[in-house]
C-alpha positions as CSV (number, residue, x, y, z in Angstrom):
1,X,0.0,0.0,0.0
2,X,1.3,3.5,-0.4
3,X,0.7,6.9,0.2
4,X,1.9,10.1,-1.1
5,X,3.1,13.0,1.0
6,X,4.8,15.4,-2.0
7,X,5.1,15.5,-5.4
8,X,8.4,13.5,-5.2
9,X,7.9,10.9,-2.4
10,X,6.0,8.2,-1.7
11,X,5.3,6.6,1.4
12,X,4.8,2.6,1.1
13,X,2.5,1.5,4.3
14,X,2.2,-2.3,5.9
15,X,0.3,-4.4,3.7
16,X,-2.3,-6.9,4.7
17,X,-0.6,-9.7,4.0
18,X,-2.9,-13.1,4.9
19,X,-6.8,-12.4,5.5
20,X,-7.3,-9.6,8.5
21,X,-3.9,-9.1,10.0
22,X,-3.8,-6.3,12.0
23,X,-0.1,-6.0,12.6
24,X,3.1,-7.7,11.5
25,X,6.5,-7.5,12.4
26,X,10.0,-6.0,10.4
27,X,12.4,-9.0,10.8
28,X,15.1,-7.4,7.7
29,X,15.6,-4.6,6.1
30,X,17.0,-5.6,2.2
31,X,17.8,-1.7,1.7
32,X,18.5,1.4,3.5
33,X,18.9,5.3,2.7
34,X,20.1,6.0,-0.2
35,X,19.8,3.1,-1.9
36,X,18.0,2.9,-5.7
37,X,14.9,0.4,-6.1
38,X,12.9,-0.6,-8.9
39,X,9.1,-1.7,-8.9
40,X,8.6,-5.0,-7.7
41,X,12.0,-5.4,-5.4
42,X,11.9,-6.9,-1.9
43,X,12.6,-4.6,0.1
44,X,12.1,-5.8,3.9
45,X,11.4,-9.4,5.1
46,X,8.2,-9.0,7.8
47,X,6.5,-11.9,10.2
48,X,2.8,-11.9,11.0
49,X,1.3,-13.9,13.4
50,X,1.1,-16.5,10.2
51,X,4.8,-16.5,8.3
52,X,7.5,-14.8,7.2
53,X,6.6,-12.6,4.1
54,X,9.0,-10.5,1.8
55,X,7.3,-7.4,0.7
56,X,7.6,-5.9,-2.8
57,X,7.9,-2.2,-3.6
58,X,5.5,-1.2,-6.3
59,X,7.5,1.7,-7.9
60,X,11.2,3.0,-9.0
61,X,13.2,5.4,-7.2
62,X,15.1,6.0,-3.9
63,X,15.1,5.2,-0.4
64,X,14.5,8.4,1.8
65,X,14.1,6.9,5.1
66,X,13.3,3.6,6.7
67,X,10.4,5.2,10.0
68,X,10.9,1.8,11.9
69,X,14.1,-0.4,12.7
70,X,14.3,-4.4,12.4
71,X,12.3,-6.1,15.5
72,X,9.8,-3.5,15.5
73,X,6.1,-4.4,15.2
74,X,4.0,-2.2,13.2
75,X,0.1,-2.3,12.8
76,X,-1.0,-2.1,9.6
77,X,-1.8,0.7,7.5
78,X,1.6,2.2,8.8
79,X,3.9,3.8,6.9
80,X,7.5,2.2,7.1
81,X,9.2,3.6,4.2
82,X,9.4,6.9,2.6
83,X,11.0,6.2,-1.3
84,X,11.8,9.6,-3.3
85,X,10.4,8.5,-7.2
86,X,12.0,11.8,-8.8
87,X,15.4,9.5,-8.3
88,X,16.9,12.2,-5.5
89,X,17.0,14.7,-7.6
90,X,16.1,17.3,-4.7
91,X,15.6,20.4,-7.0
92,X,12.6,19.7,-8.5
93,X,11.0,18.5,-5.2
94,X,11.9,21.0,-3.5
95,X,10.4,23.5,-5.5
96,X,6.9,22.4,-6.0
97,X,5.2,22.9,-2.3
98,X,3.5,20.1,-0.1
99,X,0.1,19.3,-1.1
100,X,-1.8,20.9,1.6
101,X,1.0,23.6,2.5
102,X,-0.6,27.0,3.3
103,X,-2.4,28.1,0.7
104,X,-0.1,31.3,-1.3
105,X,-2.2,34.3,-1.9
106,X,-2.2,34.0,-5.5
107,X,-2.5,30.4,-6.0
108,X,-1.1,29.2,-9.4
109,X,-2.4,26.3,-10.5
110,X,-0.2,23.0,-11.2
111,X,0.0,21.0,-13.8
112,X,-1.6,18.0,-13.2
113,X,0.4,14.6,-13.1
114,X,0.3,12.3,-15.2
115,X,-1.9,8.8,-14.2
116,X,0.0,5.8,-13.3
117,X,-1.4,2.3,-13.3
118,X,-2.6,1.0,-10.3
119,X,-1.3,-2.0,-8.7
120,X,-4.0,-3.9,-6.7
121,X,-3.4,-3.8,-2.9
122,X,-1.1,-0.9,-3.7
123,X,-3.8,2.3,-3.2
124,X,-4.6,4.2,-6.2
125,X,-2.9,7.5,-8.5
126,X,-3.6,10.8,-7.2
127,X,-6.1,13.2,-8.9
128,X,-5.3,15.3,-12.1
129,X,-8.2,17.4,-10.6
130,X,-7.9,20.5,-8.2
131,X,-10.1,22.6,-6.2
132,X,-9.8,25.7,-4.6
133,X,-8.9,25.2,-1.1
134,X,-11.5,25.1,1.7
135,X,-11.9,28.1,4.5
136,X,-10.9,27.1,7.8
137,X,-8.4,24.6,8.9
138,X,-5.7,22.9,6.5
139,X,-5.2,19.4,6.3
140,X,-1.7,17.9,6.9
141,X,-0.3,16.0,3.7
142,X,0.2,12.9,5.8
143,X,-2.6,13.2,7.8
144,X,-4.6,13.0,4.6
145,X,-2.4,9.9,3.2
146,X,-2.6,8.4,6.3
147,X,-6.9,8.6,6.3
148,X,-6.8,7.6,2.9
149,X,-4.8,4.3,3.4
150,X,-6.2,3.1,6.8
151,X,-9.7,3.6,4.8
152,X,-7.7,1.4,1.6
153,X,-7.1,-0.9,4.7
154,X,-10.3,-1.6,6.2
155,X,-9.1,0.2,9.7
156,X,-11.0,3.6,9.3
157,X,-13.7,5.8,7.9
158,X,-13.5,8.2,4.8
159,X,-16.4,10.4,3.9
160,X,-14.8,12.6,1.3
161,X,-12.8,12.7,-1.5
162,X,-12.1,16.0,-3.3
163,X,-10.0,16.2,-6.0
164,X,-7.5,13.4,-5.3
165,X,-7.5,14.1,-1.9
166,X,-8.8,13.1,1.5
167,X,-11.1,15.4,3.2
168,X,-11.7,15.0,7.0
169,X,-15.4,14.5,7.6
170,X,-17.6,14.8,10.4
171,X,-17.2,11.4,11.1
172,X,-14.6,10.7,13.4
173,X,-11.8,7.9,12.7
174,X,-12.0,4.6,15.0
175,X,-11.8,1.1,14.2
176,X,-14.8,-1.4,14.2
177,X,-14.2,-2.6,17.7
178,X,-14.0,1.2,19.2
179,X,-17.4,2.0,17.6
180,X,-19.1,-1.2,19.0
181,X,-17.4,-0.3,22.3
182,X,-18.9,3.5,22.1
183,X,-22.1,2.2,21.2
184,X,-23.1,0.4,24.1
185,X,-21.1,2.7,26.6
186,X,-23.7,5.4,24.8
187,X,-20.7,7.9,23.5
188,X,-21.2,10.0,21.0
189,X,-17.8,9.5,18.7
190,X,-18.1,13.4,17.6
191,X,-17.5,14.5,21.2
192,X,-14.3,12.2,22.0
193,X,-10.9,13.7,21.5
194,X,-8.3,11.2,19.9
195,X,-5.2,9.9,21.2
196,X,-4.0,7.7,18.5
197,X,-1.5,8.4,15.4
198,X,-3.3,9.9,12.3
199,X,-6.2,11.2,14.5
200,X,-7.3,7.4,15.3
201,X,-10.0,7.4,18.2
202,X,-8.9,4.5,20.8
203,X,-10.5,2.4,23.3
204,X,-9.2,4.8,26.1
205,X,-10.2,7.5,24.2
206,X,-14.1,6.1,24.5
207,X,-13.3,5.0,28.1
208,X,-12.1,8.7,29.1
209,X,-15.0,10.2,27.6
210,X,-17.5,7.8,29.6
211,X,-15.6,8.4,33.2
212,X,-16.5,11.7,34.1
213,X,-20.4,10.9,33.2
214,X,-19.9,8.4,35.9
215,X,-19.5,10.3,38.7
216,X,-21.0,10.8,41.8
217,X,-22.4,14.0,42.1
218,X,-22.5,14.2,45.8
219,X,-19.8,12.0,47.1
220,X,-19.9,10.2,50.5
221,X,-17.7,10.3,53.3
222,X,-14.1,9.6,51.9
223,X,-13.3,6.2,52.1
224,X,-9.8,5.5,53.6
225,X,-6.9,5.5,51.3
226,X,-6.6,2.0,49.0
227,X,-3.4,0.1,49.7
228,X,-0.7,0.7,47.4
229,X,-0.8,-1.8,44.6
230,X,2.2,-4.5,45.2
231,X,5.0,-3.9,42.9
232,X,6.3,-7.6,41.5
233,X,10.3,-7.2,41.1
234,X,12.2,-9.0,38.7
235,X,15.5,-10.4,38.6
236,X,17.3,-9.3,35.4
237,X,20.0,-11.2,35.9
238,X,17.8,-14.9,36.4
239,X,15.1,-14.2,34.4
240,X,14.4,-13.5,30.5
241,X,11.3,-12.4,29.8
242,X,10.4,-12.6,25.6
243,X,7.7,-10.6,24.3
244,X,4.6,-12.7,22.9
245,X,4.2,-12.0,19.2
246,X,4.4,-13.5,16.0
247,X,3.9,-16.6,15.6
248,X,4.0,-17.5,19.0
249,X,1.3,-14.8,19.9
250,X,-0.9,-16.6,17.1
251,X,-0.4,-19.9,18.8
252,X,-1.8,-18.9,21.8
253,X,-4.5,-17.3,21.1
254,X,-5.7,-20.1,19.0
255,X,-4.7,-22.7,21.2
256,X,-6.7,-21.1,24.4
257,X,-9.6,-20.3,21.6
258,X,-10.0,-24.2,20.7
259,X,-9.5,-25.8,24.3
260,X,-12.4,-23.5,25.7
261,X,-15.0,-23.7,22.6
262,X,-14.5,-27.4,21.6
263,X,-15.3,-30.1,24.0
264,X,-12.4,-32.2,23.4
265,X,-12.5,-35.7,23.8
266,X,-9.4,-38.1,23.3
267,X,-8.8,-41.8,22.4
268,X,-6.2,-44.0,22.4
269,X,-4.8,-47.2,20.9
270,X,-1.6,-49.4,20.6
271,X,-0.7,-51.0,17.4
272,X,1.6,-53.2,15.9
273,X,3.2,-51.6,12.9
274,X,5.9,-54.1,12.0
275,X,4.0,-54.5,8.8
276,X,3.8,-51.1,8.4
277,X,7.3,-50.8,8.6
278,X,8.2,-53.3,6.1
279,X,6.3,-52.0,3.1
280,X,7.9,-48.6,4.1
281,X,11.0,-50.3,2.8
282,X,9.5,-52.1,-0.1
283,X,8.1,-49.1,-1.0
284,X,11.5,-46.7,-1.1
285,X,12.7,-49.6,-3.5
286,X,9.9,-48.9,-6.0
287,X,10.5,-47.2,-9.1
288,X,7.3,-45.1,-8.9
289,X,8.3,-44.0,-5.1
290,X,11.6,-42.6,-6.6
291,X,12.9,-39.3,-5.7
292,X,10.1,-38.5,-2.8
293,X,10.4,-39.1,0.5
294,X,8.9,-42.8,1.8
295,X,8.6,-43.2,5.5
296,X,5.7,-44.1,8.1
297,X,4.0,-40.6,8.5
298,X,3.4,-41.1,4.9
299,X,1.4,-44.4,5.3
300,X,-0.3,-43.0,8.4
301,X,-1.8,-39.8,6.2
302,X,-2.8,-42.8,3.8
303,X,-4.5,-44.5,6.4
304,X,-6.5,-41.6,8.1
305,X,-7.4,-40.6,4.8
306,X,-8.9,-44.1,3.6
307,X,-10.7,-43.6,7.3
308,X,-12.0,-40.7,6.6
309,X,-13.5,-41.9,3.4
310,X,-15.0,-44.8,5.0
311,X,-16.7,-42.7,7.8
312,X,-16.5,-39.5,6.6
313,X,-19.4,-37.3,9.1
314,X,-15.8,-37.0,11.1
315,X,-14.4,-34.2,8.4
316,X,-16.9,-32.1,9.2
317,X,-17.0,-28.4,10.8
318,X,-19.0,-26.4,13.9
319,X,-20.8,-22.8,12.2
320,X,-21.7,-21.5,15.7
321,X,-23.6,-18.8,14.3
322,X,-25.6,-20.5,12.3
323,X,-26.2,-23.6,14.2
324,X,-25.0,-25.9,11.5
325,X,-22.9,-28.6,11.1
326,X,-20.6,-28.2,7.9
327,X,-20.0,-31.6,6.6
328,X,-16.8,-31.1,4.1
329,X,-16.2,-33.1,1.0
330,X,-12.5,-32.4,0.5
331,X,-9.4,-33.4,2.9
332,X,-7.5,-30.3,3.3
333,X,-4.6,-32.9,5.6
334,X,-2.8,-30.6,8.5
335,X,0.2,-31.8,9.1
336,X,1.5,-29.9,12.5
337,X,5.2,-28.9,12.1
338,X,8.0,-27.1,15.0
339,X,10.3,-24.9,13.0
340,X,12.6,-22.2,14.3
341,X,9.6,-19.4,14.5
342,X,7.2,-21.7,16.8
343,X,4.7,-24.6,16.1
344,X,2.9,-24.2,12.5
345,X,-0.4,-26.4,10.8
346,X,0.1,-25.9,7.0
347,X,-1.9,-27.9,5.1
348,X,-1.9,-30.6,1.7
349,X,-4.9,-29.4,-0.1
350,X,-7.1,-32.0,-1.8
351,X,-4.9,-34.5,-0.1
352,X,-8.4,-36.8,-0.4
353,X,-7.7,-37.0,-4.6
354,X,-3.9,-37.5,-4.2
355,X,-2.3,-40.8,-5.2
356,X,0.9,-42.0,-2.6
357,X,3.3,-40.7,-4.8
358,X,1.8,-37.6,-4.9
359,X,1.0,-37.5,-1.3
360,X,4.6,-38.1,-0.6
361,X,5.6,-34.9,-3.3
362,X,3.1,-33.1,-0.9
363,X,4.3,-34.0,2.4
364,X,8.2,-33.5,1.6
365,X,7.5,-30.2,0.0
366,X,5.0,-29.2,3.0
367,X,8.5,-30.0,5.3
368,X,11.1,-28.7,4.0
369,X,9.3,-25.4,3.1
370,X,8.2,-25.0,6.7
371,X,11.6,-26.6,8.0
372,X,13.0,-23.0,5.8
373,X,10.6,-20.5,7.2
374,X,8.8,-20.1,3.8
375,X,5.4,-21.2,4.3
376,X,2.8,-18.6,2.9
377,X,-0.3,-17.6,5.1
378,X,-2.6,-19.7,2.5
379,X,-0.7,-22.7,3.4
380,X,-1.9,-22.6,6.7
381,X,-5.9,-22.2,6.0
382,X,-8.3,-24.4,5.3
383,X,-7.5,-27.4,7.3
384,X,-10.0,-29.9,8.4
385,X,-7.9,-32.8,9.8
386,X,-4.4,-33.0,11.1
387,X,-1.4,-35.0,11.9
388,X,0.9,-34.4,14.7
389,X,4.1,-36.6,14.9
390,X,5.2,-36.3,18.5
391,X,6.9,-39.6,18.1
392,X,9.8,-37.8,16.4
393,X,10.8,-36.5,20.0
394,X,10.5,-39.9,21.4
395,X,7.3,-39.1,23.6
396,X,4.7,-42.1,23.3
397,X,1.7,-40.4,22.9
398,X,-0.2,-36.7,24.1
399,X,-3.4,-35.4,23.9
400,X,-3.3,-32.8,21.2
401,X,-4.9,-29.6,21.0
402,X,-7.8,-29.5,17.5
403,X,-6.5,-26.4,15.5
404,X,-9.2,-23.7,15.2
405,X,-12.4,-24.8,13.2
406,X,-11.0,-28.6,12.6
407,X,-13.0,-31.8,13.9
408,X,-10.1,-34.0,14.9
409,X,-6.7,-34.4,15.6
410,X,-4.3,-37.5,15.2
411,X,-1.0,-37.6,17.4
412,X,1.7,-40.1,16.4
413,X,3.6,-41.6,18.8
414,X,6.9,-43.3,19.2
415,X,7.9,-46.6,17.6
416,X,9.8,-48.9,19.5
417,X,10.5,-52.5,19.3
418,X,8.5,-53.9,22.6
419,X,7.2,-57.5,23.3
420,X,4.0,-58.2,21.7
421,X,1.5,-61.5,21.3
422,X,1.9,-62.2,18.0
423,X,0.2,-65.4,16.5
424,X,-0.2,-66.9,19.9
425,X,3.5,-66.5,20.9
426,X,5.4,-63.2,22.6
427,X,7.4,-61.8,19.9
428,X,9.3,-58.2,19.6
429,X,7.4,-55.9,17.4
430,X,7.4,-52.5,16.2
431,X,4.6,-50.9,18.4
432,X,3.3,-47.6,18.6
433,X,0.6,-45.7,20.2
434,X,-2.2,-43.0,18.5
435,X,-4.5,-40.8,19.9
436,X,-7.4,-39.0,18.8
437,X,-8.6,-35.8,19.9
438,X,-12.0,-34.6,18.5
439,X,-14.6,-32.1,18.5
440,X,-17.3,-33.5,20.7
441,X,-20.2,-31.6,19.4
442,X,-19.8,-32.9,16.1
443,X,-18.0,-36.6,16.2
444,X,-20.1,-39.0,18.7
445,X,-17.7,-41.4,20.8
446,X,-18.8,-43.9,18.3
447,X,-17.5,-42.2,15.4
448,X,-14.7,-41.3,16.9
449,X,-13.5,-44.9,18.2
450,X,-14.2,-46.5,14.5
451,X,-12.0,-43.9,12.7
452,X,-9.1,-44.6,15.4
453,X,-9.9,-48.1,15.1
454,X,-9.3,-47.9,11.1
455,X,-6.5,-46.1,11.5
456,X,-4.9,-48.8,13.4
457,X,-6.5,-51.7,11.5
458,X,-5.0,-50.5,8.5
459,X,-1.4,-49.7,10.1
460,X,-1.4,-53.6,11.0
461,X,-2.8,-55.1,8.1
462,X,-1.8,-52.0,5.7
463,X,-3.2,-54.6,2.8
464,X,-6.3,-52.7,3.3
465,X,-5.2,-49.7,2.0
466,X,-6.3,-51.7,-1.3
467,X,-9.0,-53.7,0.0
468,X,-10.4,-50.5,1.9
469,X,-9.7,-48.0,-0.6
């Protein structure tokens, strides 16, 4: 997104870049002062609460300023670099005055610039036309821009535009939230002086406002004075404390929004995999499996999916607000993966229609693009099942957490060779343990215990992956 503050410069402003960020945060800057950029560079390397994203600038010319250092987190709508698109040729910019500089009093008129072409997400070309200015107050160049793009963005109202240009209306500027809040605390927006950049009206704001129409008119006997609130000390020299954000701040908050709006309910079971195992190494011998990854999380995402098909009320999702239950006719297959920035869900889309070659393609790709901190926020929407291998950290077995909007869960755990009754006699086997979280509301116990019970059947007898399927 951009906005313009001169004739000459161009400020580019935090992008949205997955589906209703609100903030995001500057891991790398690629440039600095100075430096000449074309349309279409990467110019900073950001992380929202979803990935890491590289971010593009839409036009030629030269770096002014950076307005936020590396580590910073910066809502979006913001401005974080200013680019001069003359080329830093100072002159010519600094002739021609700021677009809402005090008014001259014999106003010549400009010539009007020429359009550009609009990139999508990227704002839109200022006016050719102008207008006499208004009586009264001016508005600020960047106080304009910065209406203009928070309204591009979603975060903000504007009423007017005049010529090319924002025009501050009677309605004030506050977010959706801050309205709702104003609105059943009875304040009038128009009354409530803001606090936030560009003008922005804040929850404090609407709190402030509200206090004084809360007093007491005739106050009682003062009450004795309120102990002093008990000041928690820190040792600096013992203790780290890490600010929550990114992906870790995403985590959370979807992690505490699951466990207290899905019933969860967990299963488990022990199975032999020994056969399993074996036509794991059959199969990395087969011509067809060459060049992709063959190994037992493989033939597990086989046999959920060939459980799914045969019961498949379990892929299935809870629309609260309309009281329905969505029943999904696609696998999009979550496979949970722990990479450098936190724990991550991307997802194999279609993995239902995917043969087991392709399925491997799918699930090496999913891995090592995670594994490199590339996964893009559309990777990571649309699940309806997942997969969590905690056996990989040699625990046996957990109860795992359903990811936001998901009706069950599968956790993987270790295999180990272990003394098993096998065809009457006590053998050592590869045995494992799975377990099953799901959403109570919509899988039954029932359900539930014959997709587990699949699961396992076919991780014993994996022949009926053909016989099933």
């Amino acid at each position: 997104m951009t906005t313009m503050t001169d004739a000459s410069v161009r400020e580019f402003t935090m992008p949205d870049v997955g589906e209703g960020l609100t903030e995001a945060e500057i891991l790398k800057w690629y440039v600095q002062p100075g430096d000449t950029v074309t349309d279409g560079q990467v110019v900073c390397e950001v992380e929202t609460a979803k990935a890491a994203v590289e971010l593009p600038i839409p036009y030629d010319g030269v770096v002014r300023s950076l307005h936020f250092p590396e580590g910073t987190t910066v809502d979006v709508g913001t401005s974080i670099i200013a680019v001069d698109v003359t080329g830093g040729a100072g002159g010519a910019a600094e002739a021609e005055p700021p677009v809402a500089a005090a008014v001259p009093k014999a106003p010549q008129e400009e010539k009007a610039p020429a359009r550009t072409p609009v990139l999508v997400g990227y704002g839109v070309a200022a006016s050719s036309t102008k207008r006499r200015p208004r009586k009264g107050a001016e508005v600020p160049a960047r106080e304009v821009a910065a209406a203009v793009q928070q309204e591009l963005n979603g975060h903000s109202d504007l009423t007017a535009l005049v010529g090319g240009a924002a025009v501050a209306s009677a309605r004030p500027l506050a977010k959706p939230p801050v309205r709702k809040l104003a609105k059943d605390l009875g304040v009038d927006l128009t009354t409530v002086t803001p606090s936030g950049a560009d003008g922005v009206i804040t929850r404090e704001d609407v709190h402030a406002a509200v206090a004084p129409a809360t007093v007491e008119p005739v106050r009682a006997t003062p009450a004795a004075p309120a102990a002093p609130a008990p000041v928690t000390s820190y040792d600096g020299t013992r203790e780290t404390r890490v600010p929550v954000r990114g992906v870790r701040k995403a985590t959370a908050a979807a992690m505490v929004g699951s466990a207290f709006t899905a019933p969860h309910v967990t299963e488990f079971v022990t199975v032999d995999v020994t056969r399993t195992l074996k036509l794991v190494e059959e199969l990395k011998q087969d011509k067809e499996m060459q060049g992709v990854r063959v190994n037992p999380l493989l033939l597990i995402a086989k046999a959920l999916l060939v459980a799914i098909k045969r019961h498949p009320e379990v892929n299935a999702s809870w629309d609260e607000a309309n009281q329905e239950i969505v029943l999904k006719h696609y696998v999009n297959l979550g496979i949970a993966a722990a990479t450098p920035r936190g724990l991550i869900v991307p997802n194999i889309k279609d993995a239902h229609d995917k043969t087991l070659p392709q399925l491997a393609e799918a699930l090496g790709e999913l891995v090592s693009t995670a594994r490199d901190g590339r996964t893009s926020p559309a990777a990571m929407q649309g699940g309806t099942v997942t997969i969590t291998n905690v056996g990989v950290f040699g625990v046996d077995t957990g109860t795992p957490i359903l990811p936001p909007g998901e009706s069950a869960i599968l956790a993987v755990g270790a295999i180990r060779l272990q003394p098993w009754v096998h065809k009457g006699k006590v053998k050592p086997r590869q045995v494992t343990t799975l377990a099953l979280s799901f959403d109570h509301r919509l899988v039954d116990g029932e359900l539930g215990s014959k997709v587990l019970a699949d699961v396992a059947a076919i991780l014993e007898q994996p022949k009926k992956l053909i016989t099933w399927a």
